[in-house]
MARLUM-583948 format. One line per field, with one value per residue (C-alpha): x, y, z; residue in one letter; residue number from 1; chain. Coordinates in Angstrom, 3 decimals. Layout:
// MARLUM-583948
X <- X ... $
Y <- Y ... $
Z <- Z ... $
residu <- a ... $
num <- NUM ... $
chaine <- A ... $
This chain:
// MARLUM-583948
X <- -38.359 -40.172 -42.264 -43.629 -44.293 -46.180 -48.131 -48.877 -50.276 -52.064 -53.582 -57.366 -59.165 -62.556 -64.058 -62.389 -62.637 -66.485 -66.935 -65.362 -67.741 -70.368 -69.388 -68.421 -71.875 -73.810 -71.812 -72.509 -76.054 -76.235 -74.158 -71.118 -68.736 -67.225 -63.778 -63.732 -62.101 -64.644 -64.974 -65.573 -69.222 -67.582 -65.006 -61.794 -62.981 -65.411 -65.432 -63.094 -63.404 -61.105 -59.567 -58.439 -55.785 -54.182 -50.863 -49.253 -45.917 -44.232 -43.991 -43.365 -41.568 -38.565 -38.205 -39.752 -36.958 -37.555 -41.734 -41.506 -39.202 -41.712 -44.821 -43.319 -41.858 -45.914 -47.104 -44.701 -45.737 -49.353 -48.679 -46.472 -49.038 -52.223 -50.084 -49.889 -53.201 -54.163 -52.204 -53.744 -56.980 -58.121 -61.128 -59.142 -57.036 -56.146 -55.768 -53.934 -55.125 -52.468 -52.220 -49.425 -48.332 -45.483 -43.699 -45.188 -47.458 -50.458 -50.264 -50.002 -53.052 -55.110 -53.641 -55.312 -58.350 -59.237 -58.553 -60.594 -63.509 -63.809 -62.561 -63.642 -59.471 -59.082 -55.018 -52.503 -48.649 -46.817 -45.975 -42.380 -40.888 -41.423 -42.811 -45.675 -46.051 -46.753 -49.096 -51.580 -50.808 -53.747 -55.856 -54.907 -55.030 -58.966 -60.254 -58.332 -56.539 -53.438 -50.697 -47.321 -45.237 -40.973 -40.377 -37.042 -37.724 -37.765 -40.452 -43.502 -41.320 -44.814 -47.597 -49.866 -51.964 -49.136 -45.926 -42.137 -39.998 -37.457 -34.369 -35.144 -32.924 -31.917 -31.336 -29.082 -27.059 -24.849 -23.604 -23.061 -21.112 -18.899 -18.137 -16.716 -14.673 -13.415 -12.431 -10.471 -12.985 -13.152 -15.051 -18.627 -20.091 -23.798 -26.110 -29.715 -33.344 -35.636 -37.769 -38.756 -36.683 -33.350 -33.689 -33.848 -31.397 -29.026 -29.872 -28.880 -25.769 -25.186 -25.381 -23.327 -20.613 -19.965 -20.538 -16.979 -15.384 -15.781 -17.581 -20.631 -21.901 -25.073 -26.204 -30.426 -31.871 -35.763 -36.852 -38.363 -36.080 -35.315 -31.505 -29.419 -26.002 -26.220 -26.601 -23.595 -21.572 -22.239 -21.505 -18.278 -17.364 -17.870 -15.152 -12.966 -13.331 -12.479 -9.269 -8.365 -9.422 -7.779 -9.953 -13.098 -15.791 -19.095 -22.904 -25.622 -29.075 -31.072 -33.339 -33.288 -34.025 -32.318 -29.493 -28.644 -28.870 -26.145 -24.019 -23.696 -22.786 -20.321 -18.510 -16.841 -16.063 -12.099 -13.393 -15.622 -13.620 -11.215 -12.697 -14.687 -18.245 -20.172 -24.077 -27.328 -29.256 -31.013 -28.054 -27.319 -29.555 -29.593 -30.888 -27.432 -25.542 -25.384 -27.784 -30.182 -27.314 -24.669 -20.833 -19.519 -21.315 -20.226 -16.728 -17.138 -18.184 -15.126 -12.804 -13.765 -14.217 -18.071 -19.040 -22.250 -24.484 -27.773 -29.534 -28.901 -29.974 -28.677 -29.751 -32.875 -34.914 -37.342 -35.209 -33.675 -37.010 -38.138 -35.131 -35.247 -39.139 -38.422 -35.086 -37.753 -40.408 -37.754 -34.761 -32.282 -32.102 -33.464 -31.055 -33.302 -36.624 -37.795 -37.049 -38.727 -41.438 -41.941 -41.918 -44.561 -46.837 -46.708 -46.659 -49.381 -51.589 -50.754 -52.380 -55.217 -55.625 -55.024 -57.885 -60.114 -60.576 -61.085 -58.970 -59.155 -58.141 -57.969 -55.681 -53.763 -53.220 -52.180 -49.419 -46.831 -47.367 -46.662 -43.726 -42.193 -42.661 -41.722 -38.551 -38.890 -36.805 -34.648 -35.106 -36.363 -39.031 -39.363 -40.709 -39.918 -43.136 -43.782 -44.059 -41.027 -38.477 -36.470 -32.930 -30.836 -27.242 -25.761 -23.700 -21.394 -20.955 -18.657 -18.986 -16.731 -16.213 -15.102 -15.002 -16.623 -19.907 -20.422 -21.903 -22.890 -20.319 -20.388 -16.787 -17.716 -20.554 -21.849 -22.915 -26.070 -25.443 -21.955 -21.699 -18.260 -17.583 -16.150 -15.246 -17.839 -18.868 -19.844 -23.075 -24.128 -25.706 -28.278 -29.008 $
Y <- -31.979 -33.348 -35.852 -32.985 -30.535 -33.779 -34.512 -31.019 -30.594 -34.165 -33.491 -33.043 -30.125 -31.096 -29.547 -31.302 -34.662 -33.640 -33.502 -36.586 -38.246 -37.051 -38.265 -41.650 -41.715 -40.967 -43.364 -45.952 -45.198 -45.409 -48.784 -47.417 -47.606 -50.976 -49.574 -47.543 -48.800 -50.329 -47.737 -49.038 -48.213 -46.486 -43.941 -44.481 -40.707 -38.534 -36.502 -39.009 -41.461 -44.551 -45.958 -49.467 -50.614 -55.014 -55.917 -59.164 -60.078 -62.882 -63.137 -67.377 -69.271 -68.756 -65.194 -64.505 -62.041 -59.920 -60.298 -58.971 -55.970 -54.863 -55.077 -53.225 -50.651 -50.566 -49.801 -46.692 -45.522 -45.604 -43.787 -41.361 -40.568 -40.219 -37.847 -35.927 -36.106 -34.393 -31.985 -31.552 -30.979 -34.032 -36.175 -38.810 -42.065 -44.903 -48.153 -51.566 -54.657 -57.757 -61.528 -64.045 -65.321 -67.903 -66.888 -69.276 -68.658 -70.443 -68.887 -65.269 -66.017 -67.555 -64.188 -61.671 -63.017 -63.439 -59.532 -59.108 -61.163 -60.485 -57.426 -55.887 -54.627 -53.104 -52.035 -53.829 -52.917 -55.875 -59.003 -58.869 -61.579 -63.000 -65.904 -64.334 -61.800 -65.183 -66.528 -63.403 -61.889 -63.650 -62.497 -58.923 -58.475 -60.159 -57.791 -55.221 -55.001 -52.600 -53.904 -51.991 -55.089 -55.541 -58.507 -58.637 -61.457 -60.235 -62.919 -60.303 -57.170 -56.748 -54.320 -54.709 -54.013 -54.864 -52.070 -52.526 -49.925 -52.238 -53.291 -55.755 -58.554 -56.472 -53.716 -56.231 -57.980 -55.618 -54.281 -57.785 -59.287 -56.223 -56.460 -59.814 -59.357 -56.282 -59.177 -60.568 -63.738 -65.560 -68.214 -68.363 -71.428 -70.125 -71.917 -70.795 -71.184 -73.056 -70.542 -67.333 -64.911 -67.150 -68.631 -65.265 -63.294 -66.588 -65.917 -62.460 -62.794 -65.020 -63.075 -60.214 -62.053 -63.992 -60.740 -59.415 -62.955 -64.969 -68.726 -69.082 -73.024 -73.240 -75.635 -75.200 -76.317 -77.212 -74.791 -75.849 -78.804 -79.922 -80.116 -79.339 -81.366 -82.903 -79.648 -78.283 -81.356 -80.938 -77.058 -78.378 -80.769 -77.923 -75.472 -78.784 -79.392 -75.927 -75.860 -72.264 -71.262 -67.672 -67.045 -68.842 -67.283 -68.612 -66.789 -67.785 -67.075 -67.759 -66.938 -67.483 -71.118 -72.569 -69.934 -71.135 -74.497 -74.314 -72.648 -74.881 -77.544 -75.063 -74.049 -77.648 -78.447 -78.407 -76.781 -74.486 -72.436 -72.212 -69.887 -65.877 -66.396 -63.042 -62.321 -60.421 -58.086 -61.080 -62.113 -59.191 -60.018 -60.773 -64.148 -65.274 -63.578 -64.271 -64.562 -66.149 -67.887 -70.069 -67.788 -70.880 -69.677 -65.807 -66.759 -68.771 -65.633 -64.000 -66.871 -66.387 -62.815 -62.603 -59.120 -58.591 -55.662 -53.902 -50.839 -47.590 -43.919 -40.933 -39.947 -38.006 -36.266 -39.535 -42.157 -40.547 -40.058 -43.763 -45.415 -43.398 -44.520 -48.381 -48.183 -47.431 -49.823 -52.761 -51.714 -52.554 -50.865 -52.409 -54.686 -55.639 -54.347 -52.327 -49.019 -50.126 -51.307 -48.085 -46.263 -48.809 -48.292 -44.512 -44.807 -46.484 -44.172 -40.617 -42.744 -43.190 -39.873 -38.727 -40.655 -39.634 -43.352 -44.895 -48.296 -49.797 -48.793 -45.150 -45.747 -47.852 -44.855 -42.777 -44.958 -44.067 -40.212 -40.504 -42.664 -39.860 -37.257 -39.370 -39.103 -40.747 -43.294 -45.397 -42.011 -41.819 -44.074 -43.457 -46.485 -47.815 -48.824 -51.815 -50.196 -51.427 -49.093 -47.402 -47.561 -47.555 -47.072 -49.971 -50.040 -53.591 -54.665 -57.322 -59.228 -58.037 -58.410 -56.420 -56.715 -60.292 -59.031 -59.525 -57.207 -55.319 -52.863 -51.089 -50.252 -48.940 -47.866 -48.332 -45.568 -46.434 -43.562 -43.873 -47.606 -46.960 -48.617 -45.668 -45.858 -45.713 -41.720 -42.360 -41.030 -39.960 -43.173 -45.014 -48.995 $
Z <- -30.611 -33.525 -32.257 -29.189 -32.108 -33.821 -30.976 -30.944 -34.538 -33.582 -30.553 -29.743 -28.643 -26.283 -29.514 -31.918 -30.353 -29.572 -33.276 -34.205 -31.685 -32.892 -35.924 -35.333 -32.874 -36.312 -38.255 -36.094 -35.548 -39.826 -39.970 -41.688 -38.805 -39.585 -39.098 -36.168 -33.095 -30.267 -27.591 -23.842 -22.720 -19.758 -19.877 -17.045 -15.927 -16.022 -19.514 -21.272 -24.019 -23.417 -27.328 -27.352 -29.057 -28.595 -28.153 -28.984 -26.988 -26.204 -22.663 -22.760 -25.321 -26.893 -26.956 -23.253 -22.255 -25.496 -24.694 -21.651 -22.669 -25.389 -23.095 -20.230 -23.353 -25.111 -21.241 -20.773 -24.701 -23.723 -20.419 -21.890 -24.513 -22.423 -19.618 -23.179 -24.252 -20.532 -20.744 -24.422 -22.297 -24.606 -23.814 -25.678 -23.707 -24.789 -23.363 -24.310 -23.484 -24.738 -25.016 -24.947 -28.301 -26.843 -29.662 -32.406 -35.415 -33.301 -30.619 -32.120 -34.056 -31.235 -29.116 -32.113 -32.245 -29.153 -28.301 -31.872 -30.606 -27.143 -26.758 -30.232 -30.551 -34.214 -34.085 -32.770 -31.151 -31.956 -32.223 -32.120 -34.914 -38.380 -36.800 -35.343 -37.853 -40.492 -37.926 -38.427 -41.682 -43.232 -40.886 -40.575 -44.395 -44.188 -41.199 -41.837 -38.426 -38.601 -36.998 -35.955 -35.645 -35.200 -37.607 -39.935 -42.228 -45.949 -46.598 -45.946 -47.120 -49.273 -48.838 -46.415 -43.206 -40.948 -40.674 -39.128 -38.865 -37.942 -39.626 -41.778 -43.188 -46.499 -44.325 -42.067 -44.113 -45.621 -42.612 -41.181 -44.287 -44.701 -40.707 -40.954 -44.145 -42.460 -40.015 -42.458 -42.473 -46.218 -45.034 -43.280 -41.925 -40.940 -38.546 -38.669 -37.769 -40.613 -40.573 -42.427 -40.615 -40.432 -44.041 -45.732 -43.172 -43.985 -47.848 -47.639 -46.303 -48.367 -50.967 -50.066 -48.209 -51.779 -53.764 -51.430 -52.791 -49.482 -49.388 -47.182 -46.302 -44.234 -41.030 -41.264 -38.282 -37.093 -34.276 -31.125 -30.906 -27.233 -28.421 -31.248 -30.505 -33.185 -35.624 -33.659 -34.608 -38.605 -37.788 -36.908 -39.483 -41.841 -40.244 -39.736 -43.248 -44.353 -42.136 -42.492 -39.007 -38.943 -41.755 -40.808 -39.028 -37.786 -37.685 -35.648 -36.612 -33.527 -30.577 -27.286 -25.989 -28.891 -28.998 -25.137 -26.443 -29.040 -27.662 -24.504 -26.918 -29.163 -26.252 -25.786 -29.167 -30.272 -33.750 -33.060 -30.036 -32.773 -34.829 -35.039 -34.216 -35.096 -34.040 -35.681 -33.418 -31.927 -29.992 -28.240 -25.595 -21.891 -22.137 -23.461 -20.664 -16.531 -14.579 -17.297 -19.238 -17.868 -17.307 -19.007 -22.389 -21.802 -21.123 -24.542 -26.354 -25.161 -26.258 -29.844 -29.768 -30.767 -32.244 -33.665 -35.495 -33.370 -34.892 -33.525 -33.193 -31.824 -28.294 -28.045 -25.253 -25.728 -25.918 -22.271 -20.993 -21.924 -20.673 -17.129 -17.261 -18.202 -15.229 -12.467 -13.681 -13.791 -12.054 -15.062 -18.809 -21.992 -23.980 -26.928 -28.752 -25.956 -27.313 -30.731 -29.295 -27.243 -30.559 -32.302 -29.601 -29.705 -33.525 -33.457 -31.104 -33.221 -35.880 -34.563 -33.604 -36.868 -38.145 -35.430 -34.117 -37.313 -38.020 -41.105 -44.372 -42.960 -40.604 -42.850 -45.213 -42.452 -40.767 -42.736 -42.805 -39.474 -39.406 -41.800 -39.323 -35.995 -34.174 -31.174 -28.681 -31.656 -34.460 -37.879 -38.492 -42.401 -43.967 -47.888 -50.134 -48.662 -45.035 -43.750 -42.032 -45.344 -43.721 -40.315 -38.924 -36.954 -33.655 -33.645 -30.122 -28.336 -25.081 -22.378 -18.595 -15.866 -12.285 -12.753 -14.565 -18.249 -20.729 -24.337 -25.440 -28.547 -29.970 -33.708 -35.621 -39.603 -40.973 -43.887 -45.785 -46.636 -45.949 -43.707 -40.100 -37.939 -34.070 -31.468 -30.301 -26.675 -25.205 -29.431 -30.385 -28.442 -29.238 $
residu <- x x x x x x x x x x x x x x x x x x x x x x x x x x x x x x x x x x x x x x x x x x x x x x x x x x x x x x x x x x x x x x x x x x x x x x x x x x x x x x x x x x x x x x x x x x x x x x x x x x x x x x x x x x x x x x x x x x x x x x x x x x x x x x x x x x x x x x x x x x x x x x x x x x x x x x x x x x x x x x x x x x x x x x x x x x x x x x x x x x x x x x x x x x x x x x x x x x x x x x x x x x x x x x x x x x x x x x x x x x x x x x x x x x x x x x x x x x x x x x x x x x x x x x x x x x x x x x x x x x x x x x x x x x x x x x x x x x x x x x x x x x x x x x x x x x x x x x x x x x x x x x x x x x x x x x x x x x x x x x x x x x x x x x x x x x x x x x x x x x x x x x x x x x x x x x x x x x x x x x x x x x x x x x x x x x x x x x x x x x x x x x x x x x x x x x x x x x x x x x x x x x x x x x x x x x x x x x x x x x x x x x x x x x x x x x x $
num <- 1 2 3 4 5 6 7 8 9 10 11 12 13 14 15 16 17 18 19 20 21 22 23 24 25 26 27 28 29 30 31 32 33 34 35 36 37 38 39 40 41 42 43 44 45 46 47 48 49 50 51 52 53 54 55 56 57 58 59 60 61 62 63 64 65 66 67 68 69 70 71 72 73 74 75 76 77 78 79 80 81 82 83 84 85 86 87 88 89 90 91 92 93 94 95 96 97 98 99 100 101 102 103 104 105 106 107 108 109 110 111 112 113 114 115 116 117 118 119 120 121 122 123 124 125 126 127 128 129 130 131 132 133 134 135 136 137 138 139 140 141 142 143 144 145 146 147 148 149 150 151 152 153 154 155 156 157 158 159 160 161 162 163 164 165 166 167 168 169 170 171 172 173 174 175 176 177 178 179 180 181 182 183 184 185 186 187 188 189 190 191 192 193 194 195 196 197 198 199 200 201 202 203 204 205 206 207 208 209 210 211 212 213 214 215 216 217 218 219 220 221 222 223 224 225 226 227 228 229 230 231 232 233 234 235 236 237 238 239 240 241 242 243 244 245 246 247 248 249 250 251 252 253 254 255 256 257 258 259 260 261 262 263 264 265 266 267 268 269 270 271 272 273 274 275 276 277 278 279 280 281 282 283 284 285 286 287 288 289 290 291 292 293 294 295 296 297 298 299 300 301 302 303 304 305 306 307 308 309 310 311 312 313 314 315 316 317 318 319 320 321 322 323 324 325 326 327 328 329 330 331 332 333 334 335 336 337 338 339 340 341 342 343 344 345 346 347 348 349 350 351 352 353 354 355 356 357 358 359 360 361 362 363 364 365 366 367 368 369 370 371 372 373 374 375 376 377 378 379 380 381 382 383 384 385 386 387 388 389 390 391 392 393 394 395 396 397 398 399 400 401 402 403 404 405 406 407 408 409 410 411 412 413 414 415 416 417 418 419 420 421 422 423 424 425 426 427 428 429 430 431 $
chaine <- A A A A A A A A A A A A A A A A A A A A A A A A A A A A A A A A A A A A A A A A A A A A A A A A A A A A A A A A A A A A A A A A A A A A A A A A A A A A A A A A A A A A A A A A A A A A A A A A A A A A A A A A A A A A A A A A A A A A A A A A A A A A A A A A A A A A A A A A A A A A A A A A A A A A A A A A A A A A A A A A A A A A A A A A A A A A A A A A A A A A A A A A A A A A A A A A A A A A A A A A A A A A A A A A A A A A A A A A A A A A A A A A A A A A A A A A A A A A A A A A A A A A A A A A A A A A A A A A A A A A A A A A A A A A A A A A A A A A A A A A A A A A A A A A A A A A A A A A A A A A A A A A A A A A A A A A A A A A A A A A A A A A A A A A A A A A A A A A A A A A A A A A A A A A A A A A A A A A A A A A A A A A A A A A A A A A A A A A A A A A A A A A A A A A A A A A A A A A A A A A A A A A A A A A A A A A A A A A A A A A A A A A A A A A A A A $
């Protein structure tokens, strides 16, 4: 496997990570360690040396469900890494201590810098959306903190101190036009988040859903609203006033609390049950199915036959190992970023082994030399120039039920290379 023979060149010797101490102990001791990592007084064991690294999830707000997912996912990285690093006979661990960002800008920002100022964290795993990532861009760029974040929104597709090798809105939108003109949809009515992620994923498809020769009108909506009836209402006066319903389809750019929201309100319009509604990757998610979403609003998704794009990767030794791991921890499997995040995490620590502890501009520098050489849980993690992930496959999924239980199935795949949908190779492709 690629990333073992990685972790192989990577790994520490005791005298090779005696060295670096030594070296960061003399760097220190002449002032010019400002961009090491803080190391713990106290090592967890005997002979060890415990690295720190933050991570930023969203464990309350709006996206909650996919929060939790990534920190359980960053825990099983960091475990999976130091069982490594032992059997490496390394004096090397690393531990992750994280904060709450409740999913706003704020709240991410209050989350860094607390871990930066009382915890003296230097690299971060995280946060998980465009939202967050705005919140401490600033702030990363002006202390240098290195952050491994999954964020899609094309509005920081730039180079700087914070990394996503996730599939960004560019990389989504072609894939998600040319799935609903396959459709035979000419006309999209989009409803989406006024924010950076929904305004330039809704500007992208845009783009390329006119660029086939289909019309696109949009529905922008504030976020953190307490309801959005009144959105959904304009949403329908738009297909209404198109008419065409067998050739009308609907997108939803949305999260979780507001997602629920407007699609309670969707499901019981005359319009709007009329039509295709087709999802991002955000909406293939648990929080919009039973037990944490009303039946009524799954048995909606299956009355207008709601299909939607989610990266994917072939299967790999890791991604089995990480999903058997995450199974026992939680008793279910991941639906959302957990796999990605498992990857940032571990990303993240080979990084910081390559640099010998240093954060920082070094570690900057070396983040995407080892993204070009990872394949882990969700695959290639190549990133383009601006340290974004350079290109990814997607599986399109539907809601179905059986035997009374609702659920994710994937039922064809788009292939990046060759920009061709194909049907669905069971137990090749993980999401």
């Amino acid at each position: 496997m690629r990333d073992k023979l990685f972790l192989q060149q990577k790994a520490l010797t005791k005298i090779q990570a005696t060295i670096i101490a030594a070296i960061i102990l003399v760097a220190a001791i002449a002032g010019t360690a400002t961009y090491y990592l803080t190391l713990p007084s106290t090592s967890p064991a005997p002979g060890t040396v415990e690295v720190l690294i933050g991570g930023l999830f969203s464990t309350t707000g709006s996206m909650a469900i996919y929060g939790l997912e990534m920190k359980t996912s960053a825990e099983i990285a960091i475990d999976h890494v130091n069982a490594y690093l032992e059997k490496a006979d390394s004096i090397y661990r690393f531990k992750m201590v994280s904060a709450d960002t409740g999913n706003t800008a704020e709240g991410s920002l209050k989350a860094l810098t607390s871990l930066v100022e009382t915890k003296g964290v230097k690299a971060i795993t995280g946060p998980g959306c465009s939202v967050e990532v705005g919140g401490i861009k600033s702030y990363c760029d002006a202390n240098k903190i290195v952050s491994v974040a999954i964020s899609s929104s094309d509005a920081y597709c730039i180079p700087d101190y914070i990394f996503r090798p996730f599939m960004t809105n560019h990389l989504a939108a072609p894939p998600l036009a040319r799935l609903i003109w396959k459709e035979g949809i000419t006309h999209l009515a989009v409803i989406y988040r006024d924010d950076a992620f929904g305004t330039s994923l809704f500007e992208a498809v845009k783009d390329e859903f006119e660029a086939l020769g289909g019309d696109v009108q949009g529905v922008k909506y504030m976020i953190d609203l307490p309801d959005y009836a009144s959105e959904v209402a304009q949403l329908s006066s738009i297909v209404a006033g198109i008419g065409d319903y067998e050739h009308t389809g609907v997108v939803h750019i949305v999260f979780e609390t507001d997602g629920v929201n407007i699609y309670s309100h969707a499901r019981i319009d005359s319009v709007l049950t009329k039509v295709r509604w087709f999802g991002e990757h955000d909406l293939k998610s648990s929080a919009f199915m039973p037990p944490a979403a009303p039946a009524e609003i799954a048995e909606f998704r299956l009355t207008v036959k709601e299909i939607g794009i989610y990266p994917i990767n072939p299967v790999t030794d890791v991604s089995m190992k990480y999903l058997e791991e995450y199974k026992k921890r939680t008793g279910e499997y991941p639906v959302s970023y957990g796999p990605n995040q498992y990857d940032n995490t571990y990303i993240l620590c080979l990084a910081l082994l390559a640099t010998g502890g240093k954060s920082g501009e070094p570690l900057k520098k070396v983040v995407p030399d080892v993204c070009a050489r990872y394949y882990g849980a969700t695959g290639s993690k190549i990133l383009d120039e601006n340290g974004d992930l350079a290109s990814t496959d997607v599986g399109i999924w539907r809601v179905v039920k059986k035997d009374g239980e609702y659920y994710y199935e994937f039922f064809e795949y788009y292939s990046a290379t060759t920009k061709s949908f194909s049907p669905w190779v069971e137990g090749a492709f993980r999401a």
